[in-house]
C-alpha positions as a Python dict, from the first residue, in 0.01 Angstrom:
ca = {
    (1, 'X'): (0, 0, 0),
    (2, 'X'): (94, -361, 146),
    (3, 'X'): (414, -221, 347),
    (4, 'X'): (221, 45, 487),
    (5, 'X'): (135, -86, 812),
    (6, 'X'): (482, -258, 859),
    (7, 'X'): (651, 63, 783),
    (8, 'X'): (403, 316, 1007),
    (9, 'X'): (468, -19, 1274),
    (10, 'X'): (833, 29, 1260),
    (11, 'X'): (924, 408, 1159),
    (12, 'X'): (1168, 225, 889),
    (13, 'X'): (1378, 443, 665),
    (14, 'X'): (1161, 471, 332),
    (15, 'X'): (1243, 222, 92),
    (16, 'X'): (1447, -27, 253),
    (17, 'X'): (1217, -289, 204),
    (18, 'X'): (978, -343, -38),
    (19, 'X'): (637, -622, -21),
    (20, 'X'): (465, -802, -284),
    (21, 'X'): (225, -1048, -339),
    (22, 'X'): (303, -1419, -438),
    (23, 'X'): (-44, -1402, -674),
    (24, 'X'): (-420, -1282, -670),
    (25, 'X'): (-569, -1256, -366),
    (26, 'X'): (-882, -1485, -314),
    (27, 'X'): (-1299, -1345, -355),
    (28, 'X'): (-1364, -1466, 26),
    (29, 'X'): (-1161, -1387, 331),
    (30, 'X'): (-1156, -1648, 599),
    (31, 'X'): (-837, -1742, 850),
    (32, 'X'): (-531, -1894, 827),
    (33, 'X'): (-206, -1916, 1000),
    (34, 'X'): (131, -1730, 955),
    (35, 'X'): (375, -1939, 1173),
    (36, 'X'): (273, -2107, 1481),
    (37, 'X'): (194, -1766, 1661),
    (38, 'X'): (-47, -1564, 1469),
    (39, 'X'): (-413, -1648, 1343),
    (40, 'X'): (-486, -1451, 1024),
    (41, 'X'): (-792, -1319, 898),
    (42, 'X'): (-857, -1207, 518),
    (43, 'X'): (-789, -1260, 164),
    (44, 'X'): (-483, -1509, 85),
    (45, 'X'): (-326, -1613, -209),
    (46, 'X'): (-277, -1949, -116),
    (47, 'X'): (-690, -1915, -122),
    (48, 'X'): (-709, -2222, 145),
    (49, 'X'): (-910, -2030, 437),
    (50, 'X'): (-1175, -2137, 698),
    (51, 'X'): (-1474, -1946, 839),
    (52, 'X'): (-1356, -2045, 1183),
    (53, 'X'): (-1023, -2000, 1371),
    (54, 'X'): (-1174, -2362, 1542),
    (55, 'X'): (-1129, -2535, 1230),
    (56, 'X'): (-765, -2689, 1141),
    (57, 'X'): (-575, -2345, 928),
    (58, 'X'): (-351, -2413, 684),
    (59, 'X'): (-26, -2205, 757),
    (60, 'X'): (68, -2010, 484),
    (61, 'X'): (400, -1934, 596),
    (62, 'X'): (601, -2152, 317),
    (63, 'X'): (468, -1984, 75),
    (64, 'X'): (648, -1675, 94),
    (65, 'X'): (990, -1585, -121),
    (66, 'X'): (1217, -1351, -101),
    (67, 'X'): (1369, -1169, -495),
    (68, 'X'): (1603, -884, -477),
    (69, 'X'): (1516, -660, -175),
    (70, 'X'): (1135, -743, -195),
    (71, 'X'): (907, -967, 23),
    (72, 'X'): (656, -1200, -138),
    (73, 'X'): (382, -1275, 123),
    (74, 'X'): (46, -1474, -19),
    (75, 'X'): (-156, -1215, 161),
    (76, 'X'): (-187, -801, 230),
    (77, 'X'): (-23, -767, 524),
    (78, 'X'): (-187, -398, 565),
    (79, 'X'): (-512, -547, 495),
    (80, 'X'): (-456, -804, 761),
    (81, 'X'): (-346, -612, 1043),
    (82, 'X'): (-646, -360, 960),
    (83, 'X'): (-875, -636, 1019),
    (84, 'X'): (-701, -678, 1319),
    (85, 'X'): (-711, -348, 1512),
    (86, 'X'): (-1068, -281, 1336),
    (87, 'X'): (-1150, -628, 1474),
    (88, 'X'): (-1325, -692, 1098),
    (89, 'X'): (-1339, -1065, 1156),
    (90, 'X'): (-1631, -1295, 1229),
    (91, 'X'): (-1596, -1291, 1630),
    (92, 'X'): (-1984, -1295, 1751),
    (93, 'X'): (-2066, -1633, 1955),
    (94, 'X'): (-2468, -1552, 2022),
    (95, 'X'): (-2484, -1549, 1607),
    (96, 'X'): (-2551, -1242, 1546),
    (97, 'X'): (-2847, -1160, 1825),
    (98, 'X'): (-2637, -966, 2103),
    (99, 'X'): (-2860, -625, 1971),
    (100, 'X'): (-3153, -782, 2080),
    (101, 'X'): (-3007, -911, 2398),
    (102, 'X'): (-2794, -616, 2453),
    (103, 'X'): (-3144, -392, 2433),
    (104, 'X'): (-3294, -639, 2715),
    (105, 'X'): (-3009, -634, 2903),
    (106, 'X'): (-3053, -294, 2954),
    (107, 'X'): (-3427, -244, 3014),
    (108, 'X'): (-3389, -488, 3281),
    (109, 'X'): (-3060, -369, 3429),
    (110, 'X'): (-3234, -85, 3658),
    (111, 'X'): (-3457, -348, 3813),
    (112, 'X'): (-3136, -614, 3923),
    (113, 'X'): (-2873, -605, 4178),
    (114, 'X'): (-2478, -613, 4062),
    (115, 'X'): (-2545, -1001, 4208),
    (116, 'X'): (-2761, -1087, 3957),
    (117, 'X'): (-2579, -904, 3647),
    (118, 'X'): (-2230, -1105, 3774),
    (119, 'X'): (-2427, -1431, 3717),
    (120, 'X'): (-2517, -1349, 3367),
    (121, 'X'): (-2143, -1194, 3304),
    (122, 'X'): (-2040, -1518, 3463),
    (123, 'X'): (-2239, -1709, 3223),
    (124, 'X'): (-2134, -1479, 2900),
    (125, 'X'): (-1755, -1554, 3038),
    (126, 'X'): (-1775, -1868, 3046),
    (127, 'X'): (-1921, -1924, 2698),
    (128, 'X'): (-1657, -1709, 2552),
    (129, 'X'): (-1342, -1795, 2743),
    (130, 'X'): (-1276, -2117, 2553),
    (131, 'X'): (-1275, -1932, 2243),
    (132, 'X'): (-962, -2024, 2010),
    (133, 'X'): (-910, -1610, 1898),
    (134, 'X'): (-823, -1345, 1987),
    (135, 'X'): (-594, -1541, 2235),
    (136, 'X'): (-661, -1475, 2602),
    (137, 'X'): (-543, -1330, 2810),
    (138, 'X'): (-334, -1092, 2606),
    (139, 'X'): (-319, -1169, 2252),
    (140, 'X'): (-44, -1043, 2059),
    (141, 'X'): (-90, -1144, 1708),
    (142, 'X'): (-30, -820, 1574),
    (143, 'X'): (340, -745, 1709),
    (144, 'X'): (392, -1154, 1620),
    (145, 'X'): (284, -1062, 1258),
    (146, 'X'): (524, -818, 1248),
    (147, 'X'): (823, -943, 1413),
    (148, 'X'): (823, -1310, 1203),
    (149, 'X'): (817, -1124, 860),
    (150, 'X'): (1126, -923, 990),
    (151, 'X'): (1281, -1213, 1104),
    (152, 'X'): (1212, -1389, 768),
    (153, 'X'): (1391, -1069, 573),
    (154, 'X'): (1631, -1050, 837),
    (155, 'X'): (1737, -1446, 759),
    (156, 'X'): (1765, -1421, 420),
    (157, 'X'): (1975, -1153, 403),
    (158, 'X'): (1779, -877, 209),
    (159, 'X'): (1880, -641, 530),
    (160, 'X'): (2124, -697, 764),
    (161, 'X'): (1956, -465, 999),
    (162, 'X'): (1676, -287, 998),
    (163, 'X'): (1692, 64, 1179),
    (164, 'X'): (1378, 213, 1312),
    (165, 'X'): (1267, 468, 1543),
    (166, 'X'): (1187, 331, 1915),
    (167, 'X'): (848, 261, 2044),
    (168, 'X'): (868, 497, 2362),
    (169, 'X'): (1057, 781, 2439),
    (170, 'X'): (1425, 777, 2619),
    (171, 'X'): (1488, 373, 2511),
    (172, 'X'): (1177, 292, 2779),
    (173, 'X'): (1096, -42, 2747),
    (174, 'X'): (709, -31, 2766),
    (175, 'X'): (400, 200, 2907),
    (176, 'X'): (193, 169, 3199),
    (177, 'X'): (-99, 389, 3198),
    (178, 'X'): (-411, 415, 3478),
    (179, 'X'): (-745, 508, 3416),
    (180, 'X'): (-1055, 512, 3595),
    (181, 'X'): (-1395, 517, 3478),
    (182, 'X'): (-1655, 679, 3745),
    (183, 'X'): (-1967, 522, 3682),
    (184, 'X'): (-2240, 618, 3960),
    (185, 'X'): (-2242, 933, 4197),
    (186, 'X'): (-2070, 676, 4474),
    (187, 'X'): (-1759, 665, 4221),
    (188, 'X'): (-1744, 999, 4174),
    (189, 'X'): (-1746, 1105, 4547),
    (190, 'X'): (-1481, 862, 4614),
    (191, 'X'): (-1240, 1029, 4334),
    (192, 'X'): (-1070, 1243, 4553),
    (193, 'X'): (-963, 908, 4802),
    (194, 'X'): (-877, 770, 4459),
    (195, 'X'): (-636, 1102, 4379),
    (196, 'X'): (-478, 1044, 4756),
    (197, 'X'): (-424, 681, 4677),
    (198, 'X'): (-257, 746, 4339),
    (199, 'X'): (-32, 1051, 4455),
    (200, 'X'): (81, 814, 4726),
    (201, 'X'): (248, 554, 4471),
    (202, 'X'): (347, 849, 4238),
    (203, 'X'): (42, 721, 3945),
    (204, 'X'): (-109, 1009, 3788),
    (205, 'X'): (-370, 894, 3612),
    (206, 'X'): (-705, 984, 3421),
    (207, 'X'): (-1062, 1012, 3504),
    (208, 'X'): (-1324, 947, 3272),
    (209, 'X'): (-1676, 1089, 3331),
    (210, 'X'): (-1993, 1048, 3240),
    (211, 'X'): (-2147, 1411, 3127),
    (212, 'X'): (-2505, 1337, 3153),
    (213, 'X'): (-2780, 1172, 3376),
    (214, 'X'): (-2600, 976, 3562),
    (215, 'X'): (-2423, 1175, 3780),
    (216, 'X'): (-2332, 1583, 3817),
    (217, 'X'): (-1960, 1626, 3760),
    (218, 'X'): (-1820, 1937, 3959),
    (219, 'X'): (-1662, 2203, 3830),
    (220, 'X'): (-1423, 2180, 4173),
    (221, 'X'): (-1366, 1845, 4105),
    (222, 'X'): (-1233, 1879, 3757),
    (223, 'X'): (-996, 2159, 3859),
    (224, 'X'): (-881, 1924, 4135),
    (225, 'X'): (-786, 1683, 3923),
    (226, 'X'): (-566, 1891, 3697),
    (227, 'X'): (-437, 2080, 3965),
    (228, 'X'): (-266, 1742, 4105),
    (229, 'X'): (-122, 1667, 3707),
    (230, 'X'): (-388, 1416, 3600),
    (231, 'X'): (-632, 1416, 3299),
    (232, 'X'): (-999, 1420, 3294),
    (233, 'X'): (-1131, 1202, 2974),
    (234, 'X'): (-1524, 1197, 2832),
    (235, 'X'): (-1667, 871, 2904),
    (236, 'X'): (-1981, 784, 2640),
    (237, 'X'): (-2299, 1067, 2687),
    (238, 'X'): (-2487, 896, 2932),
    (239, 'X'): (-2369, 520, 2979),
    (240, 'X'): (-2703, 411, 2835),
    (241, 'X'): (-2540, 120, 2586),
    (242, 'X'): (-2708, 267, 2320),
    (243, 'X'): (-2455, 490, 2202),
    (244, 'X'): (-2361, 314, 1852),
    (245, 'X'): (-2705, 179, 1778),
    (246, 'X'): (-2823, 430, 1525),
    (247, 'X'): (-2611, 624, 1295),
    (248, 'X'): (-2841, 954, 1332),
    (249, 'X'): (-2883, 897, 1684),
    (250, 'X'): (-2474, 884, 1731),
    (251, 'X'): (-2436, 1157, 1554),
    (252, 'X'): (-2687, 1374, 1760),
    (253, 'X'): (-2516, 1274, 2046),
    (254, 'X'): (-2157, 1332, 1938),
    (255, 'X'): (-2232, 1710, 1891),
    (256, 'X'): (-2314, 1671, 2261),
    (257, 'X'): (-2011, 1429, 2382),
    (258, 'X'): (-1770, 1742, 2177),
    (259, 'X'): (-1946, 2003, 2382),
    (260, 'X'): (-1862, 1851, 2688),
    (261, 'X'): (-1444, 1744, 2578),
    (262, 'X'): (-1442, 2142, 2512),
    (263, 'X'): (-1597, 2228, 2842),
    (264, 'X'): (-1412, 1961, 3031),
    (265, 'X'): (-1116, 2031, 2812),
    (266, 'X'): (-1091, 1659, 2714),
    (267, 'X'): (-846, 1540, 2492),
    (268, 'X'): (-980, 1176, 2462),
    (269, 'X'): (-1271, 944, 2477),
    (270, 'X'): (-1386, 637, 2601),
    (271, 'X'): (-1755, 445, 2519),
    (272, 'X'): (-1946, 279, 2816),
    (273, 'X'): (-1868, -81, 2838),
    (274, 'X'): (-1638, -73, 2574),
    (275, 'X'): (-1907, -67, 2292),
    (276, 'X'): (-1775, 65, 1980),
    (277, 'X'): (-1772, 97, 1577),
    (278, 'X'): (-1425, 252, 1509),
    (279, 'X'): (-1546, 362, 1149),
    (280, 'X'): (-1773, 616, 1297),
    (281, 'X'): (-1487, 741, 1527),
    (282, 'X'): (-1390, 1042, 1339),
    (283, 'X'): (-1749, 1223, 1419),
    (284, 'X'): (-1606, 1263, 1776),
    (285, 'X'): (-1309, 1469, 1689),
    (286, 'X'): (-1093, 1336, 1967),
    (287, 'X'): (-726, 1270, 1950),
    (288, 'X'): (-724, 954, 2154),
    (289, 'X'): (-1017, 699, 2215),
    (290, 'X'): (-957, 391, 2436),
    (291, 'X'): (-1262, 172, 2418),
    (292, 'X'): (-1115, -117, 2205),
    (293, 'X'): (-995, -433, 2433),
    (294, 'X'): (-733, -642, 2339),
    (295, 'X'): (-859, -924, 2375),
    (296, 'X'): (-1297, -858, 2481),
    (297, 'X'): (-1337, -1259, 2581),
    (298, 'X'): (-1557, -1118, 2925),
    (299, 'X'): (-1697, -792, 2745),
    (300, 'X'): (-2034, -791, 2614),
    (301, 'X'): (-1892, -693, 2269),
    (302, 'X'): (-1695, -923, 2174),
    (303, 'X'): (-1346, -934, 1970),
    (304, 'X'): (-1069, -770, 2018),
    (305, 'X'): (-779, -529, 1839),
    (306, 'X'): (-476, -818, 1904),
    (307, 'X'): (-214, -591, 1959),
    (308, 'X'): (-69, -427, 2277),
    (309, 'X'): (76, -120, 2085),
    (310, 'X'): (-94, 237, 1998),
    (311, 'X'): (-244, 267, 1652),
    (312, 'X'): (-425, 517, 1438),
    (313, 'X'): (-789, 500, 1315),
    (314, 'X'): (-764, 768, 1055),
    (315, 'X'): (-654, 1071, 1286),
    (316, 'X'): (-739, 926, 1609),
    (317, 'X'): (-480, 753, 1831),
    (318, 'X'): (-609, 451, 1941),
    (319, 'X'): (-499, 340, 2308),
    (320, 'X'): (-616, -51, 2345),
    (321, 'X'): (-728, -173, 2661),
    (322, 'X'): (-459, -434, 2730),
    (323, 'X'): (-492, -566, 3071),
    (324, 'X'): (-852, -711, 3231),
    (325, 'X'): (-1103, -427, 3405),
    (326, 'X'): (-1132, -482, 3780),
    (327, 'X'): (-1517, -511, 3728),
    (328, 'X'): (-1455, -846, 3540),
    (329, 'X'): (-1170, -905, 3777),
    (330, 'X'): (-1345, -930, 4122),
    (331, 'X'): (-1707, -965, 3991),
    (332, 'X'): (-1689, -1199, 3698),
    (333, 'X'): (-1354, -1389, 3759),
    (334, 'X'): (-1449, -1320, 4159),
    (335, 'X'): (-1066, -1316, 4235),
    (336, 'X'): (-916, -1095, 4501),
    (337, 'X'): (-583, -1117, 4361),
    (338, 'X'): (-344, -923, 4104),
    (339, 'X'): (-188, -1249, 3933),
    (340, 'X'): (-366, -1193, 3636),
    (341, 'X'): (-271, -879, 3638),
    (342, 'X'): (115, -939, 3716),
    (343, 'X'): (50, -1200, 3423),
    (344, 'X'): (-89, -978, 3170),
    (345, 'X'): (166, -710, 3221),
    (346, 'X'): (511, -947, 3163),
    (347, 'X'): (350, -1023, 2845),
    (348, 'X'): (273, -712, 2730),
    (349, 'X'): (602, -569, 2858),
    (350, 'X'): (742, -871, 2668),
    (351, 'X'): (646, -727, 2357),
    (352, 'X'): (758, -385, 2489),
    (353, 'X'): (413, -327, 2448),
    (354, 'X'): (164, -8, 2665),
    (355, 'X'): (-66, -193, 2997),
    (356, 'X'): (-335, 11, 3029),
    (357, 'X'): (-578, -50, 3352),
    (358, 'X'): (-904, 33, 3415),
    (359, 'X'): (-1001, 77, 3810),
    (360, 'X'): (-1351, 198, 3874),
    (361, 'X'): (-1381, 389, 4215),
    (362, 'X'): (-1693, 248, 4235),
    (363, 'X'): (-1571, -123, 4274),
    (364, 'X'): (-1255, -64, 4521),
    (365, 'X'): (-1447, 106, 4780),
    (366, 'X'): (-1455, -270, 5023),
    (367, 'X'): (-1155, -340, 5240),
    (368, 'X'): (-1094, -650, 4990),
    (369, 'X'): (-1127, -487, 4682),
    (370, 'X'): (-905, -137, 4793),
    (371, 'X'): (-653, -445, 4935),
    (372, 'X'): (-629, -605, 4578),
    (373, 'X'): (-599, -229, 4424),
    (374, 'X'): (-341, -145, 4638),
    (375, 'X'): (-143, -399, 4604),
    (376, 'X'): (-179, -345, 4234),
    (377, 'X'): (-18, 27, 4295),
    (378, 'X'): (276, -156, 4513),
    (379, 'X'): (353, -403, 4235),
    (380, 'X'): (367, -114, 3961),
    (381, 'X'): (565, 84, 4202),
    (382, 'X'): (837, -195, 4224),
    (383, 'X'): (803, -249, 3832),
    (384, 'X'): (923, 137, 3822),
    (385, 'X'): (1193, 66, 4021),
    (386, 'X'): (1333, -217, 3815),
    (387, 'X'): (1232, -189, 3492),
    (388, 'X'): (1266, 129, 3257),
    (389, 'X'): (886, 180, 3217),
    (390, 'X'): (716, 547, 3088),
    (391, 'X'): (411, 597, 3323),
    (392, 'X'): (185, 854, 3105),
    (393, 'X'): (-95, 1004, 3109),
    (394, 'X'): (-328, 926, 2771),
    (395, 'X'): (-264, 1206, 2657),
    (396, 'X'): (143, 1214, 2646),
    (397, 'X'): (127, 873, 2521),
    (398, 'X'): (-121, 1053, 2220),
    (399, 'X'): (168, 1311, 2206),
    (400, 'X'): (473, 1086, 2169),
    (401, 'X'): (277, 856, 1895),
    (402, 'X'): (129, 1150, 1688),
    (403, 'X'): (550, 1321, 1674),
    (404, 'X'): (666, 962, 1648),
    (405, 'X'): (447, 923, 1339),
    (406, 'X'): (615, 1209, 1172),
    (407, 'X'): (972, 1100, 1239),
    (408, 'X'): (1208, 979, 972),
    (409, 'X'): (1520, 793, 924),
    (410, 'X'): (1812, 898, 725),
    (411, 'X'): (2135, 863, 628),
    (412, 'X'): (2412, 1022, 737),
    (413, 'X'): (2721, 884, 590),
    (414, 'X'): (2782, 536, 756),
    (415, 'X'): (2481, 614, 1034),
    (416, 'X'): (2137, 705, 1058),
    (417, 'X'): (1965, 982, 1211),
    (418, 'X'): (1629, 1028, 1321),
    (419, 'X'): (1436, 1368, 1180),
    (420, 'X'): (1134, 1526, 1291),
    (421, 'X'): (994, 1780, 1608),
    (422, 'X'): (1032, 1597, 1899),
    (423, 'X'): (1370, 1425, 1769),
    (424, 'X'): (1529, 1445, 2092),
    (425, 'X'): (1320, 1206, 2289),
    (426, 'X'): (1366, 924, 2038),
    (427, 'X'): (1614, 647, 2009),
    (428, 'X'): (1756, 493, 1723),
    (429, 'X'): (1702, 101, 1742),
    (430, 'X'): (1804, -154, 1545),
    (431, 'X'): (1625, -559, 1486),
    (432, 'X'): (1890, -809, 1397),
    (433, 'X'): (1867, -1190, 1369),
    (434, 'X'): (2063, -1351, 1631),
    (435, 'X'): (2109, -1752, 1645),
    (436, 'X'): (1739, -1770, 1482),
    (437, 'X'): (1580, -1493, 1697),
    (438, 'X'): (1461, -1188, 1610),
    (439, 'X'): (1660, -940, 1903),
    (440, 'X'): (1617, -515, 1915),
    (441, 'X'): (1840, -367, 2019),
    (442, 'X'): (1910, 28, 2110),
    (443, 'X'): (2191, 222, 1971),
    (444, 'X'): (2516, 239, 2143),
    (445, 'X'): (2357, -49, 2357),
    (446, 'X'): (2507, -394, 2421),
    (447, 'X'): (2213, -574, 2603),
    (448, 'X'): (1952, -711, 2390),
    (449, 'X'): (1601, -568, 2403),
}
């Protein structure tokens, strides 16, 4: 369905705008452009794609036309922003031998000091920082895709305004959300500091633990944390790298990763290192996962989902990583600052978009690193204060999306009403062209979103 994406995107009333293809799709996907903000890749009609986003891409955008109420784009959008968020585009710069590496990697890694593994991160990051796509260091292609075809049916009249249900709940402008990943038995003993430190700036955030090998994870511990409101996640089996190797071999461990989410009473899941194959996803049986990065330009895998918003893989809520790990922060970047952080976050909140962190109690246990950490807690603090941000937990973020997912817009007379459990926490927006630019705006609301 070509409007599917647009309309789950959106939460549009059903039928209000219709999509269509200018002509036959081409054999071979490659990229192209759509406007001067998003790189495309997939099948086009206009059939002039490259195998590299490097290469000069022909923009595709005047070839689209607009008949009736229906939008003729030369490509699936659906199929495009799939191969987005599934990252199903040609993204690997070590052609194709990172397996091999990755497996030497980790033989070796026991034997080498976090020194020596920041100078080959340093190395990988500097190979793959130049790279044209995904676009660092928050790329929002996705949202872009979106918001220029609106603005295109928006312009030529087929809609004066287009009515959809809100991203977050209450008219918020944007998410914040904090997890931590505790990686060694050092992290895991410094969780309860980590608790303190949180409480303090009013954060309540989620732990993700390892279940096996690396570390025991206390039954006390795990009651602590919900006692004090936050969420414990299931982080990989046992941070080996290896989890997504072998088909057979992931499945024999996801029996044992669903054990644990029922004994830890885990909602959600996260890989080590961010390692991940989204198509096998549904053998976990978790509602959330949150191993994709936005953009993965100093991950060992890389790629990247391009969007800053929630999405579904099948039945489970996706919940990008949108903002850089302090691991590649202080250790790979080796800056003791949050400017890329306070960067990263006005452009996601630009987009009204969720920044999620990832802190590792393992790496803000030295005066400079806590310093950097806590002024990261300050800056959020004052971004409460100023801005009309939800702070969740992963798993009400999974709630509002999954109810949001089953809302629907109707009309009432002259007005439209959103339907659907969980109705009351949703707000009734509206996107309008304004001098040229595409604006939201909130019912009964006179400033522009």
């Amino acid at each position: 369905m070509l409007s599917r994406a647009f309309s789950e995107f959106y939460r549009c009333p059903e039928g209000i705008l219709d999509f269509a293809l200018t002509g036959a799709l081409s054999q071979n996907a490659g990229y192209f452009r759509f406007g001067s903000d998003a790189i495309c890749y997939g099948r086009s009609c206009s059939g002039d794609t490259k195998e590299s986003p490097e290469s000069p891409l022909c923009d595709v955008m005047g070839d689209t036309a607009v008949s009736d109420e229906t939008l003729e784009l030369p490509f699936d959008l659906t199929e495009i922003i799939d191969n987005l968020r599934l990252e199903r585009y040609p993204h690997r710069l070590l052609g194709g031998r990172e397996g091999v590496l990755k497996r030497i990697y980790y033989l070796v890694r026991p034997l080498t000091s976090r020194r020596i593994r920041s100078r080959v991160q340093r190395f990988h990051a500097r190979r793959s920082q130049g790279l044209a796509f995904p676009n660092w260091p928050v790329d929002t292609t996705v949202e872009s895709l979106f918001e220029t075809i609106l603005l295109l049916v928006l312009q030529e009249k087929v809609i004066d305004r287009l009515p959809f249900v809100w991203f977050w709940p209450h008219g918020d402008r944007g998410c914040v959300v904090m997890t931590h990943d505790v990686e060694t038995e050092v992290g895991r003993n410094h969780c309860p500091y980590l608790l303190d430190l949180d409480e303090f700036f009013a954060i309540k955030s989620s732990f993700e633990f390892v279940p096996e090998e690396r570390y025991q994870v206390p039954a006390k511990l795990l009651e602590e944390i919900r006692n004090r409101g936050c969420e414990i996640v299931i982080q990989d089996l046992n941070h080996d790298g290896r989890l997504f190797d072998n088909k057979k071999e992931f499945l024999r461990r996801a029996v044992r990763i669903r054990h644990y989410a029922k004994e830890y009473g885990a909602q959600g899941f996260r890989s080590a290192v961010l390692y991940r194959k989204p198509e096998w996803y549904d053998a976990l049986e978790f509602s959330f996962d949150m191993s994709i990065p936005n953009v993965a330009h100093l991950d060992p895998q890389l790629g990247g989902c391009c969007t800053v918003m929630p999405y579904f893989i099948g039945n489970t809520l996706e919940l990008p990583v949108t903002t850089i790990q302090d691991y590649s922060l202080f250790h790979v970047l080796n800056e003791r600052s949050i400017d890329l952080w306070d960067t990263q976050v006005k452009q996601i909140l630009g987009k009204n978009g969720m920044a999620s962190f990832i802190v590792h109690p393992d790496y803000i246990m030295d005066s400079d690193t806590r310093r950097v950490y806590t002024d990261l807690l300050s800056y959020l603090q004052r971004l409460r204060q100023t801005t009309p941000v939800w702070f969740a937990l992963p798993r009400e973020v999974c709630a509002w999306w999954n109810a949001r997912s089953r809302m629907s817009i109707v009309k009432n007379g002259d007005s439209w009403q959103i339907h659907g459990e969980g109705a009351e926490n949703a707000v009734l927006a509206f996107a309008r062209s304004v001098n040229g630019q595409l604006r939201y705006q909130l019912e009964d609301e006179t400033v522009k979103v």
